[in-house]
Structure formats: C-alpha cells, structure tokens
C-alpha positions as a Markdown table, in Angstrom:
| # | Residue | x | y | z |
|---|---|---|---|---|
| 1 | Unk | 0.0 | 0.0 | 0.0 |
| 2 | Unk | 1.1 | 3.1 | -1.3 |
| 3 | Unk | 0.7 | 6.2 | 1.4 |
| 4 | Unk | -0.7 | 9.6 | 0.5 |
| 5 | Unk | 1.5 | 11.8 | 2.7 |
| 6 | Unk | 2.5 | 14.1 | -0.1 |
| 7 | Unk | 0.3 | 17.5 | 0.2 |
| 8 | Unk | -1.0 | 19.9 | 2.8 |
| 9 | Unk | -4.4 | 20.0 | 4.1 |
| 10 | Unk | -6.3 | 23.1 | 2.8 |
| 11 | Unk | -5.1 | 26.5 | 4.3 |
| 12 | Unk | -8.5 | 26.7 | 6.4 |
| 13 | Unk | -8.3 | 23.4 | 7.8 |
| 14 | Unk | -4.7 | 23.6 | 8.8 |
| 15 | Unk | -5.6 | 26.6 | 10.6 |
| 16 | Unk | -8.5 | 25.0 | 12.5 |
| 17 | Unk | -6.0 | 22.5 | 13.9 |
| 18 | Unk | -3.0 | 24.6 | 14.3 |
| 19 | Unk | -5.1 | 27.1 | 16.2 |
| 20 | Unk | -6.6 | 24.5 | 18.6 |
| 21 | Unk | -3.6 | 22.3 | 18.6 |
| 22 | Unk | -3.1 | 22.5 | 22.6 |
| 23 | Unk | -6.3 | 21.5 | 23.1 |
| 24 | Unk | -5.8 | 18.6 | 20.6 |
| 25 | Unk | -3.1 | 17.5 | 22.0 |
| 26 | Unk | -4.9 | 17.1 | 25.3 |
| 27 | Unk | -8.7 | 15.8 | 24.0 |
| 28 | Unk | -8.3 | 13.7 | 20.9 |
| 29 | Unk | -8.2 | 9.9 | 21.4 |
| 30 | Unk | -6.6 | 9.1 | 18.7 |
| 31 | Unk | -5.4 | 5.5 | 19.0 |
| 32 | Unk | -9.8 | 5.2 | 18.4 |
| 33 | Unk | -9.9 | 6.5 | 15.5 |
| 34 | Unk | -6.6 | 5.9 | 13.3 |
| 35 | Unk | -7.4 | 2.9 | 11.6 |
| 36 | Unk | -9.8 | 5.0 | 9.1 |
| 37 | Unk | -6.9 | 6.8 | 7.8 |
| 38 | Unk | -4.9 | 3.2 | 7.2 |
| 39 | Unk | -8.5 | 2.0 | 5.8 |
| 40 | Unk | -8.7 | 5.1 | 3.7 |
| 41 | Unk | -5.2 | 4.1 | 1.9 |
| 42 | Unk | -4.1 | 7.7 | 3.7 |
| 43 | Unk | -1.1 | 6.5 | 6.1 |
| 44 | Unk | 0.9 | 3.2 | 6.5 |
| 45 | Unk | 2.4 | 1.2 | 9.1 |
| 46 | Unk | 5.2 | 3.1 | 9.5 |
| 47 | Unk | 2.9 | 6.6 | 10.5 |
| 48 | Unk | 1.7 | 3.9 | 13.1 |
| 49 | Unk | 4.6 | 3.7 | 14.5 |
| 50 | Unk | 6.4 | 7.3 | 14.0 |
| 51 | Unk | 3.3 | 7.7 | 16.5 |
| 52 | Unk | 3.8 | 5.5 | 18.7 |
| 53 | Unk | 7.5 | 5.8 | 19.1 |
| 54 | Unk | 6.7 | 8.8 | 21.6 |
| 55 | Unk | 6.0 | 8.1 | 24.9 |
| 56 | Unk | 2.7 | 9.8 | 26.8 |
| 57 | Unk | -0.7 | 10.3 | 24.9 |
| 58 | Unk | 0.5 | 14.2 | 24.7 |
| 59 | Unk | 3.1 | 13.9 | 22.6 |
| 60 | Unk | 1.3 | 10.6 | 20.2 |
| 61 | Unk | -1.3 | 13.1 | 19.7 |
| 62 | Unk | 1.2 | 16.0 | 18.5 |
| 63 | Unk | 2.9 | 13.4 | 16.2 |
| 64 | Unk | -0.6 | 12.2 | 15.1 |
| 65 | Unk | -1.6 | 15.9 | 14.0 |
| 66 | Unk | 1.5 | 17.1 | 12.3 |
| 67 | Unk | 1.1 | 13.7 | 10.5 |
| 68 | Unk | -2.8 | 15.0 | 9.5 |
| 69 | Unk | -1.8 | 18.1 | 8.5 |
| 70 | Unk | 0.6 | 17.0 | 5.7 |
| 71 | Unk | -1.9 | 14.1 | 4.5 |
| 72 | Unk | -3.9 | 15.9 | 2.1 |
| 73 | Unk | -7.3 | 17.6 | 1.9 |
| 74 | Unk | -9.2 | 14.1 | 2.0 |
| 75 | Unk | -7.4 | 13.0 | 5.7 |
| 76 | Unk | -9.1 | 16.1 | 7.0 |
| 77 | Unk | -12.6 | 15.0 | 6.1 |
| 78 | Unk | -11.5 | 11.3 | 7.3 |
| 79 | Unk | -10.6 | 13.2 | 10.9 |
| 80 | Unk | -14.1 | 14.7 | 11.1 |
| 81 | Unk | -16.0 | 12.0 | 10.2 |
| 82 | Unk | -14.0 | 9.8 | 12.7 |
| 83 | Unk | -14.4 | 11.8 | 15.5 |
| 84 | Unk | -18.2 | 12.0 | 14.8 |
| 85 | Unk | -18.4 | 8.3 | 14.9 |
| 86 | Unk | -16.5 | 8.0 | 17.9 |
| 87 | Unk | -18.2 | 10.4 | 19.9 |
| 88 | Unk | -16.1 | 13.8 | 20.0 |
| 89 | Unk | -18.8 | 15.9 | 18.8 |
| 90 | Unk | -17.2 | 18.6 | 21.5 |
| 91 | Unk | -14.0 | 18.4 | 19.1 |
| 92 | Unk | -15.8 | 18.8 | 16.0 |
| 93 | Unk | -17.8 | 21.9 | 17.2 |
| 94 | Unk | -14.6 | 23.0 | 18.7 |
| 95 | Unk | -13.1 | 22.7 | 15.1 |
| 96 | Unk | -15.8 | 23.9 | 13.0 |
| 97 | Unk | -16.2 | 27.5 | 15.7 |
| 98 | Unk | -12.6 | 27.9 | 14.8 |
| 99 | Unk | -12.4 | 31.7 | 13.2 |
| 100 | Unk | -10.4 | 31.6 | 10.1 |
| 101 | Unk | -7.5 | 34.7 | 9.5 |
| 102 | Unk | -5.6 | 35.6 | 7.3 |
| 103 | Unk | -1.8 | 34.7 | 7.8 |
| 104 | Unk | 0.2 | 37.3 | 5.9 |
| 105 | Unk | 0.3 | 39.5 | 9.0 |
| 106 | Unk | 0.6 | 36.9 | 11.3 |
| 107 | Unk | 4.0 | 36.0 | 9.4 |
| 108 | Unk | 5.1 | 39.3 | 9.5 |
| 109 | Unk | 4.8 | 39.6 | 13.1 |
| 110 | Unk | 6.8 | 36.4 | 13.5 |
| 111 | Unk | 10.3 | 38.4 | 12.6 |
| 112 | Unk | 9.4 | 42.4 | 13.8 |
| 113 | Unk | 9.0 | 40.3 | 17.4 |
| 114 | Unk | 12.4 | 38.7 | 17.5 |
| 115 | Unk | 14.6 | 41.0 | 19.4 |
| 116 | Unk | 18.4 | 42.5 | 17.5 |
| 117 | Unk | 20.0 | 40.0 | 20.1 |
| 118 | Unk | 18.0 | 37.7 | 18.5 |
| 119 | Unk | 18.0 | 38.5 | 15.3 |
| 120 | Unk | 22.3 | 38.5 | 15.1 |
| 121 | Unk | 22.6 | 35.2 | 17.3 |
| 122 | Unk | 24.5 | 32.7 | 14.7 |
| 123 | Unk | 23.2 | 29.1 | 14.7 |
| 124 | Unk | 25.7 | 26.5 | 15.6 |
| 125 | Unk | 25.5 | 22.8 | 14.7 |
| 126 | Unk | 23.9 | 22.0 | 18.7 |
| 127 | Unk | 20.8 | 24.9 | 17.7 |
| 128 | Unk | 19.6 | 23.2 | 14.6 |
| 129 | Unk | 17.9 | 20.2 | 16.2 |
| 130 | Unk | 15.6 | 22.6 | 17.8 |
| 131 | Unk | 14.3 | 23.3 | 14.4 |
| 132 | Unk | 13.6 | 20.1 | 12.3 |
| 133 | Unk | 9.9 | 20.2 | 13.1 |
| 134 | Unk | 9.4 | 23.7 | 11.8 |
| 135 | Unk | 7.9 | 22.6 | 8.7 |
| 136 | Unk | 5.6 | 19.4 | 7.4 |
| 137 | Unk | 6.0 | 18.2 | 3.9 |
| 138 | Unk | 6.8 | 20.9 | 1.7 |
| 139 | Unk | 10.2 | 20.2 | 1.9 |
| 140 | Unk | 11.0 | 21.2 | -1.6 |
| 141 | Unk | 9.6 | 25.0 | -1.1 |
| 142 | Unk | 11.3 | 24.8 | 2.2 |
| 143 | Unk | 14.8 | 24.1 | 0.8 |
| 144 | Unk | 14.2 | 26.6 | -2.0 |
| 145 | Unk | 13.9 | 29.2 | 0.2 |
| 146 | Unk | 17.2 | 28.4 | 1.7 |
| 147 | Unk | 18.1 | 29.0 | -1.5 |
| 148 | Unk | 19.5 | 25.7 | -2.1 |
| 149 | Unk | 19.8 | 23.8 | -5.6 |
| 150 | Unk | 17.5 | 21.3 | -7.0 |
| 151 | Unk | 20.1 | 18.6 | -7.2 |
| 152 | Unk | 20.5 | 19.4 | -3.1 |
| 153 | Unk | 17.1 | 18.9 | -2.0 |
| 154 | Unk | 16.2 | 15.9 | -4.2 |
| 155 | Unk | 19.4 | 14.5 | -2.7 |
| 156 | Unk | 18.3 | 15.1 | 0.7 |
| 157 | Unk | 14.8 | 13.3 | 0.3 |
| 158 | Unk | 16.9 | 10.1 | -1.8 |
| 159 | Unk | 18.4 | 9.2 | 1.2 |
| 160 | Unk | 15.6 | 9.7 | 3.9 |
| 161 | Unk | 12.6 | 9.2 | 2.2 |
| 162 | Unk | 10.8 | 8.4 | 5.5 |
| 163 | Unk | 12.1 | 10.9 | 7.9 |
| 164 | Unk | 10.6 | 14.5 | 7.3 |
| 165 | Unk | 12.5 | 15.7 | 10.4 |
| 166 | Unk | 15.0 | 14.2 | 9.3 |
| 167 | Unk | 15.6 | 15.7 | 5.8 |
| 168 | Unk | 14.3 | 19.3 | 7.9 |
| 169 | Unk | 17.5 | 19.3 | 9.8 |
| 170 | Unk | 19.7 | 18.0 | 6.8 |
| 171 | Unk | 18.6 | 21.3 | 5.0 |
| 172 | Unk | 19.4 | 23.6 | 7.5 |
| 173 | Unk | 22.6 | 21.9 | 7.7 |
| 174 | Unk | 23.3 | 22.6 | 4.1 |
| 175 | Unk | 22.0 | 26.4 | 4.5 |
| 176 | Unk | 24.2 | 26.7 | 7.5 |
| 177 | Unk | 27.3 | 25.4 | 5.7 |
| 178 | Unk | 26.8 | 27.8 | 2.9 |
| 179 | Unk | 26.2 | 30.8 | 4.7 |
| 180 | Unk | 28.9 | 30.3 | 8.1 |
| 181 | Unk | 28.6 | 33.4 | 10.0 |
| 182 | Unk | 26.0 | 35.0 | 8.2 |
| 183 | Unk | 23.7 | 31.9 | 9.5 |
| 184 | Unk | 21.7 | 34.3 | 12.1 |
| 185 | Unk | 18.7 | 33.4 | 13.5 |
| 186 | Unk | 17.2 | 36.9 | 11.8 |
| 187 | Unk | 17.9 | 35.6 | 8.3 |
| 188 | Unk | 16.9 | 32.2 | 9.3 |
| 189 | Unk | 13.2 | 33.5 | 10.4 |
| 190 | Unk | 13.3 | 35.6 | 6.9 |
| 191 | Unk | 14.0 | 32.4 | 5.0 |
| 192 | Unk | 11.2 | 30.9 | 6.8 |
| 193 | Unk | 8.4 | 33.8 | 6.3 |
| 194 | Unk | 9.6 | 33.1 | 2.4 |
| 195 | Unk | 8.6 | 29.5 | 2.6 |
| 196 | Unk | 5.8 | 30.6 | 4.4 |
| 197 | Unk | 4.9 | 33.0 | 1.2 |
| 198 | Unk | 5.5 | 30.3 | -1.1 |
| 199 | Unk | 2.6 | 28.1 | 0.3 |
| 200 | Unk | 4.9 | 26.5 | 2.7 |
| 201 | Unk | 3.4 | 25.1 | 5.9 |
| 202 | Unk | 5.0 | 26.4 | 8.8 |
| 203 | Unk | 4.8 | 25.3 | 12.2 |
| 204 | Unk | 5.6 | 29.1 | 14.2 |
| 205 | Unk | 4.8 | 27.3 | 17.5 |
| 206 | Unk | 7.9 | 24.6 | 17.0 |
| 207 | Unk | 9.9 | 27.4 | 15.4 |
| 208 | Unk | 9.1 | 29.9 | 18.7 |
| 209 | Unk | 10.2 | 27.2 | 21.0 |
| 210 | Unk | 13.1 | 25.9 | 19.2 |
| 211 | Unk | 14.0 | 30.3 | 19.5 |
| 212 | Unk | 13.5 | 30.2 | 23.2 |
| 213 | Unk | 15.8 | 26.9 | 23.6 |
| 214 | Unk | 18.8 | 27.9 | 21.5 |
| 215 | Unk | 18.6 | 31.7 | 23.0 |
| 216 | Unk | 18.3 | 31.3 | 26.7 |
C-alpha cells in the first residue's frame, strides 16, 4: 500500500488544527480513530509507528496531528468523520467555531517580534535540532527558500525518504554550511516567512520554541 502523505491539508483546515492544537493534543483519542486513515489508503504502518514511538498520549497526539496536516485535503474530512463516529462531537464543534484569518500579518509579526540579540545570534550545529519540526511536507519549497539547488534537496529526500524531520534538519545543515557566520537566526526566520509566502506550511509554535531553547 502506497501512502498519500504528499500535500498539505487546505489553508482553512490547517488553521482549525494549528489554532486548537493544545487542546488537541490534550482531548483527541486518537489511538480510536486511526485505523480509518490506514482503511482510507491515507497513512501506512510506519505513521503507526512514528506515533507510537513517543511516549505519553500528549506527545502521540502532536505526532498524530502534524502527521494530518501534511496528508492531504481528503485526511481532513476522514478526521471529522471519525471523531463523529467515535463520539467527539465537542472536538468537532470546537473545530468547526474555529475563526479563520488571514496569515500574511501573522508571518510578518513572526520576525518584527524577535529582538536585535536575536535576530544577530548565529546558529551553531547544537541549535539546529531545535528546528527540524518547523515545517511538514513541503520540503522542496522549504529548501528553495534556503536557497538551495535542485540537485541538493532531491538528494536530501533520496536518502531519507521516511524521515521528514529528518531531511528538515539536513537542509538547514546545508543552508548553514553555505552561509557560516552570516547563518543568524534573523535571516533564518526571513527564509522561513519566504517559505511561508511560497505556500509552505510552517509550524511558528515549534519554530518559537526551538527560539526560546537555542537563546536562553
């Protein structure tokens, strides 16, 4: 069985779950309602067990979402309906009150609220871990707004075709290596409000904690 983890939910939908994604993270059951997505041809074993690799129901949920929100409009509508079979009509209506805005500001405010110290601190090898879960799928936008080549990113996917994090943190890498001390956290955050632009998915909560880590 061939998974369908290749796309982004819609804009919208990504929103309703990034938005509520602490309280996801605490309500959802979703060991209940999984199977539909391996019924649906949506996920494979191995999302199975990405999820459960973590260890509390906090943190299976998390991996469970980020997985949904780079499955594809269709796992969205598999979510919903699962949840209404199962009872969670409280998450649904939770969901569907969600107030949808639009994210051009939103981005914007991500860099004028990073402070000059901030802005200037240069990422070493130990910061870019913090970082590998600051974008889903859209690896190949994300690596084109690092500005690297073609030939680069494809590479980078070759050899971990499984591991979005994985291929995340090899990018940086790369962007690091090219751009040594001019590797701030400022340009960084730029190069991540361009992916964000280009219809990249961008997950500002990971990205404000990974800030918070590799600054304190």
């Amino acid at each position: 069985m061939q998974s369908q983890i290749d796309q982004p939910i819609s804009a919208e939908d990504a929103q309703r779950i990034e938005k509520n994604m602490s309280f996801l993270t605490q309500q959802l059951a979703q060991d209940a309602i999984r199977d539909n997505f391996i019924e649906q041809l949506i996920w494979d074993v191995p999302h199975f067990e990405e999820i459960d690799g973590e260890n509390t129901p906090q943190k299976r949920n998390e991996v469970f979402l980020k997985l949904l929100l780079r499955s594809g409009p269709k796992a969205y509508e598999i979510f919903i309906a699962a949840l209404k079979n199962h009872n969670s009509d409280h998450i649904v209506e939770k969901l569907v009150s969600t107030e949808i805005t639009e994210n051009n500001q939103a981005v914007l405010d991500h860099f004028a609220s990073l402070t000059d110290d901030r802005k200037t601190h240069v990422l070493v090898d130990t910061d870019l871990l913090k970082f590998n879960k600051v974008v889903g799928s859209d690896i190949e936008i994300f690596g084109k707004a690092l500005q690297l080549k073609q030939a680069d990113i494809d590479g980078i996917r070759m050899v971990n075709p499984l591991s979005v994090p994985t291929q995340v943190h090899q990018i940086i890498q790369m962007w690091k290596n090219k751009n040594g001390k001019l590797a701030t956290l400022g340009r960084f955050t730029k190069n991540l409000m361009d992916a964000a632009a280009a219809g990249a998915r961008i997950y500002w909560d990971d990205f404000y904690k990974g800030v918070k880590e590799v600054t304190s």
